[in-house]
Structure formats: C-alpha cells, structure tokens
C-alpha positions in Angstrom: 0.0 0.0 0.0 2.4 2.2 0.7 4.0 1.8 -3.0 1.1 2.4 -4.5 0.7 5.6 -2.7 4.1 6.7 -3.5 2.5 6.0 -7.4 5.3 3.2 -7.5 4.7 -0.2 -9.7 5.4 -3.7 -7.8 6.9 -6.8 -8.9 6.4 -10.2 -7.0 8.5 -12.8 -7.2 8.7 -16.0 -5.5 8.3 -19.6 -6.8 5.6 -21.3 -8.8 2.0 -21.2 -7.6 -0.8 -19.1 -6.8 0.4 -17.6 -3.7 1.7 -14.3 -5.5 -1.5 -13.8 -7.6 -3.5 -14.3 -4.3 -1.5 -12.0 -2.9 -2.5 -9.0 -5.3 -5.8 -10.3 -6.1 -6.7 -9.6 -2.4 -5.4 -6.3 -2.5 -7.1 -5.4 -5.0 -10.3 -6.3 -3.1 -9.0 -4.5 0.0 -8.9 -1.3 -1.7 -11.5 -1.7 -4.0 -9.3 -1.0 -7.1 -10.4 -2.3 -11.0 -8.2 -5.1 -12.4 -6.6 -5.6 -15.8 -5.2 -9.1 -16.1 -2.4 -10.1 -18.8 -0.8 -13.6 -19.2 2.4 -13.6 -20.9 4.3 -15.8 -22.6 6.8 -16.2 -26.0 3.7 -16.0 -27.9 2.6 -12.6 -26.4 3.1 -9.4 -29.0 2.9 -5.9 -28.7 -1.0 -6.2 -29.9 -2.1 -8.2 -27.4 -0.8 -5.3 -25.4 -1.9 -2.1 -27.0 -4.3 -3.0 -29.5 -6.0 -5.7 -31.9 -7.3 -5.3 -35.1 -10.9 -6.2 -36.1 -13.3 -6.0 -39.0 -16.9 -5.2 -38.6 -18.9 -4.7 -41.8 -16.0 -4.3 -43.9 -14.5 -1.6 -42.1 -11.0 -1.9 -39.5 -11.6 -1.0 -36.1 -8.9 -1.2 -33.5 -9.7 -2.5 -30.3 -7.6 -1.1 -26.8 -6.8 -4.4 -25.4 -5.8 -4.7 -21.1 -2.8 -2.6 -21.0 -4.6 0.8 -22.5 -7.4 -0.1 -20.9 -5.8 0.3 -17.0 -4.0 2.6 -18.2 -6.9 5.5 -20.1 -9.3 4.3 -16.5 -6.8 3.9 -14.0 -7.0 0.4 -13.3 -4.5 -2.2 -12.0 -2.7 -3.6 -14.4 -1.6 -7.3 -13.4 1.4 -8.7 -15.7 1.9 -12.5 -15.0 4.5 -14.6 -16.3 7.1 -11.3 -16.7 9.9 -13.9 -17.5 8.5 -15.2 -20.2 8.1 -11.4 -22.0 9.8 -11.9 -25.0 12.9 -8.9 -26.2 10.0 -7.3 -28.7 7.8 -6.5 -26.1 10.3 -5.1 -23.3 10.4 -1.9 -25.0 6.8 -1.5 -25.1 6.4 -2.4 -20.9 9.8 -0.4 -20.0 8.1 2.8 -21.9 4.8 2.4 -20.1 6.4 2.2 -16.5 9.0 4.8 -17.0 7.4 7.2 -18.7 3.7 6.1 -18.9 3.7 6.9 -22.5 2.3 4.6 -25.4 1.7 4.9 -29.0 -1.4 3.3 -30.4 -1.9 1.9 -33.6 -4.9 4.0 -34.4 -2.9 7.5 -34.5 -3.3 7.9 -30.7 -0.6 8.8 -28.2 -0.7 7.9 -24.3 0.6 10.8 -22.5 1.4 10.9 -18.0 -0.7 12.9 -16.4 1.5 15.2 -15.8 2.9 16.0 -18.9 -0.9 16.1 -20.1 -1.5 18.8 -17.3 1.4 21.2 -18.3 0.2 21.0 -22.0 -3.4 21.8 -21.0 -2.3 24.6 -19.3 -1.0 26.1 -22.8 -3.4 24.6 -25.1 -7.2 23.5 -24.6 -8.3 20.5 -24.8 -9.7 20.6 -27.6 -6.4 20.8 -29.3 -5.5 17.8 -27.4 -7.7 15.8 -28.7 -7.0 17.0 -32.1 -3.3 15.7 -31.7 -5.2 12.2 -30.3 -3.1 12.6 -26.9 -4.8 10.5 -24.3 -4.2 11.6 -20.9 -2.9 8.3 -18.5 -4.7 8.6 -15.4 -2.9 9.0 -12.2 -4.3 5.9 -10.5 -2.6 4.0 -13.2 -0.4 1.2 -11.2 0.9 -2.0 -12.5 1.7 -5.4 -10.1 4.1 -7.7 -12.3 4.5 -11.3 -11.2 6.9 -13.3 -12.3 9.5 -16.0 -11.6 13.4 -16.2 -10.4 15.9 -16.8 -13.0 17.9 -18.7 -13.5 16.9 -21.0 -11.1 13.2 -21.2 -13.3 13.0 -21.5 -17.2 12.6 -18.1 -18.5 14.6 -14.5 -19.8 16.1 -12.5 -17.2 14.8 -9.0 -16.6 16.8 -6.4 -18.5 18.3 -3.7 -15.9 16.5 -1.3 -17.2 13.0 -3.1 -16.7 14.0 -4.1 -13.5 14.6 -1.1 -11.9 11.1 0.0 -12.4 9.8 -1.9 -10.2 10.1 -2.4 -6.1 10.4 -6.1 -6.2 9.6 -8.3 -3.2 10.5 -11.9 -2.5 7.3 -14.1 -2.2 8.1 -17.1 -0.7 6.1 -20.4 0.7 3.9 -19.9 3.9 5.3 -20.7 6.9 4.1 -24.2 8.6 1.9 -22.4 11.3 -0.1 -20.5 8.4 -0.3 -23.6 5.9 -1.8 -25.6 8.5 -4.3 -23.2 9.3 -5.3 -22.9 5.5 -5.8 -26.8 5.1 -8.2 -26.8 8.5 -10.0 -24.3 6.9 -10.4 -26.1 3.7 -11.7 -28.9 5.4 -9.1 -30.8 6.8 -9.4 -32.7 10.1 -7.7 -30.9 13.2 -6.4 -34.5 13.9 -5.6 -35.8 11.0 -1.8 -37.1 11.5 -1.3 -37.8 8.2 -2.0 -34.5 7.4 0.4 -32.6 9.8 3.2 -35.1 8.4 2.8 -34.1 5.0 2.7 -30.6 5.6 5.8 -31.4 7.6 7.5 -32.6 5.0 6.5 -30.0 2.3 7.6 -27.5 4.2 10.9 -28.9 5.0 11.3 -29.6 1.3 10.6 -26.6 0.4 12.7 -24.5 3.1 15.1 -21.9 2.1 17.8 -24.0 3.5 16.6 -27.4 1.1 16.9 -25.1 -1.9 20.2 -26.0 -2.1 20.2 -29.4 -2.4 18.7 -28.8 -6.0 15.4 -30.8 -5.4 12.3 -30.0 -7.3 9.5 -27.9 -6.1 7.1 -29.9 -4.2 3.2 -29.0 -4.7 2.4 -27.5 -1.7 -0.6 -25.8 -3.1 -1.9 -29.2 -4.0 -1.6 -30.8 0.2 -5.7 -30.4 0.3 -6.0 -32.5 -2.7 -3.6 -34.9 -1.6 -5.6 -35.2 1.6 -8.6 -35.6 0.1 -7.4 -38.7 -2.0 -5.9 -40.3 1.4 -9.1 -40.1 2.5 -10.8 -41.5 -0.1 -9.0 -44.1 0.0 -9.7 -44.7 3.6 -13.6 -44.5 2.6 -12.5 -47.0 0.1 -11.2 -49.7 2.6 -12.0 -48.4 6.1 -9.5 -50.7 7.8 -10.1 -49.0 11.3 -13.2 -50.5 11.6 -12.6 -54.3 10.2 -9.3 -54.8 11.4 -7.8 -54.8 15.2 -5.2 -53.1 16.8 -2.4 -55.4 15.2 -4.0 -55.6 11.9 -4.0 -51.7 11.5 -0.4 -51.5 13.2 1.1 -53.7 10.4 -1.6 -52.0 7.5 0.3 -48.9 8.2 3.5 -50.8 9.0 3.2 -51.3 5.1 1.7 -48.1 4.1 4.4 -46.1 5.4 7.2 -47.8 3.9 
C-alpha cells in the first residue's frame, strides 16, 4: 500500500503457484481498485498489449486491449509470467512504467498525467484531442508477477525493466499458516497424516533445502492430496474391520 501511494509499480517474485497472484488479487479487493489481467508468454506481442485489429462490416476498427485499458481508467494492471516477455515487447512495458507513455496503432498517443496537465495549461483541450493525446490517469499502477531466473526457465529482466519496479520476495507460507489454511479447507484438526505431510512439504521446500537442487514440491496441492488419502480410507476403512495389530502392520506397510 504504501507503493502504491508513493505511485510506484510492484513486482512479486517467488516460486511457482498461486500464492503471488492471491496475494495482489486480495489487494485489490481490500482497496476496491479495477483489475486488468495479462498472461504472458513467448507468444505474447505488442497487440495483445496495445491494440488488436478487427473487422466489422468491412471496415477496420482497433480495439484497446488490457494494458490501454488500465491505463486510459486507471485500473491495475496485473502482468503475470514477466519472465517469459519476449525482447519485442520489453520496449513496449519499460516505456509504459518509465514514462507512462504509449503509441497506439490508431494514431493515438498515451501521455502521463503530468505532462498532459502542463500542456493543458498552454493549449485546450480541444487541441489535445486533435493531436489524439490520451491523458494516463494517475491511479494507473501495474503489479508484475513473475518467476526467479535462473533458477526457473525463462529470460532474465533487462536492468532497465528491472529497476522500475520495487520487487519483493514471495516465498512459501510458513508451517503455522499452511496448517491453518488446510483446517480451513476442510481438513481434520487431527488428521496425523495431514500434519506429516505438511511437515514434509515445508521442510522440502525451506530456504535452506533449496540448495540441495530438489524439485518444487506442490504445496498448493496438500488439500487434494488429503482428500485422495481419505478417499481411499472410505474405500477400505481398515479402522473398523481390522484390530489393533491388523492396523499396526496396515500402516506398517503403508508407510514404507
């Protein structure tokens, strides 16, 4: 909150899953700010961006996709998947941040806000919209997420890029607040198998296991998990048809 009052733009980074996204999307709804969502990937182009192209009755029309959008209504902007921005498109994104300046297929030009002010002081605004310049409005913000390279597949950030943003590290939930998201999903307070595999996942995924080079394991996915061990507890409910040794050499088994 306090970047966006300071009219800064924020990049989260932090390791796969929907923990960064849930992060902004719940900000969003705490201050009751309109979102612009863009997915990126090698296959995103400056159109997708600014503006697409479309016939209707034989004519062209050009349509402001999300990034004019946010930025003409003062919306958030969400980019996901910066690390997979290909080098065409930087340009585009580094001019928007830094200067909050665009030029649109369709003649138009996106000017700040307070560039646009400072001209309307010396020309009316009528003659503004003559030259097509679009004023950006000052509630403009954009929340980038994206991924750590080179640790992840993906381009680096340019330096330039980079510095327009105030990054922060997003990193896994702590045991204490994972556990108290899977009892709130559903999960039974005593469920041992449960706590043990939340153990686990969260030693794996430690700052202090990422150097072992292991892969990423699915903590967003424990719930599911959970839900197939008991399933398959439903299945064969071996508490009730077996005794006390029976069960004691069931998950003698089971655990190996």
């Amino acid at each position: 909150m306090q970047k966006d009052l300071l009219g800064q733009d924020v990049f989260l980074i932090g390791p796969p899953g929907p923990l960064r996204r849930s992060i902004a999307m719940q900000y969003l709804q705490l201050t009751k700010r309109e979102v612009e969502y863009v997915s990126l990937s090698r296959d995103t182009t400056e159109a997708d961006l600014k503006q697409r192209r479309e016939i209707r009755s034989g004519t062209a029309f050009y349509i402001d996709q999300c990034a004019v959008r946010a930025a003409t209504e003062g919306r958030i902007l969400i980019l996901e998947g910066l690390e997979k921005a290909e080098r065409n498109v930087l340009p585009v994104l580094n001019n928007l941040l830094e200067n909050r300046e665009m030029q649109l297929e369709d003649g138009r030009f996106l000017m700040s806000s307070q560039r646009y002010d400072k001209l309307l002081q010396e020309h009316t605004k009528e003659e503004m919209d003559a030259w097509k310049i679009v004023r950006v409005s000052e509630d403009f913000r954009v929340i980038a997420l994206g991924l750590p390279v080179p640790k992840y597949q993906g381009n680096p950030l340019d330096p330039p890029l980079r510095s327009r943003f105030q990054a922060r590290d997003v990193y896994y939930l702590p045991f204490k607040d994972q556990l108290e998201l899977l009892y709130a999903a559903g999960t039974e307070r005593r469920s041992a198998a449960g706590v043990q595999l939340l153990s686990m996942a969260t030693t794996l995924c430690s700052q202090e296991s990422s150097t072992l080079g292991l892969p990423d394991f699915p903590v967003d996915s424990l719930h599911s998990a959970l839900q197939v061990l008991e399933l398959v507890q439903r299945l064969y409910p071996y508490h009730s048809m077996l005794g006390r040794e029976g069960r004691t050499a069931l998950e003698g088994r089971s655990s190996v």
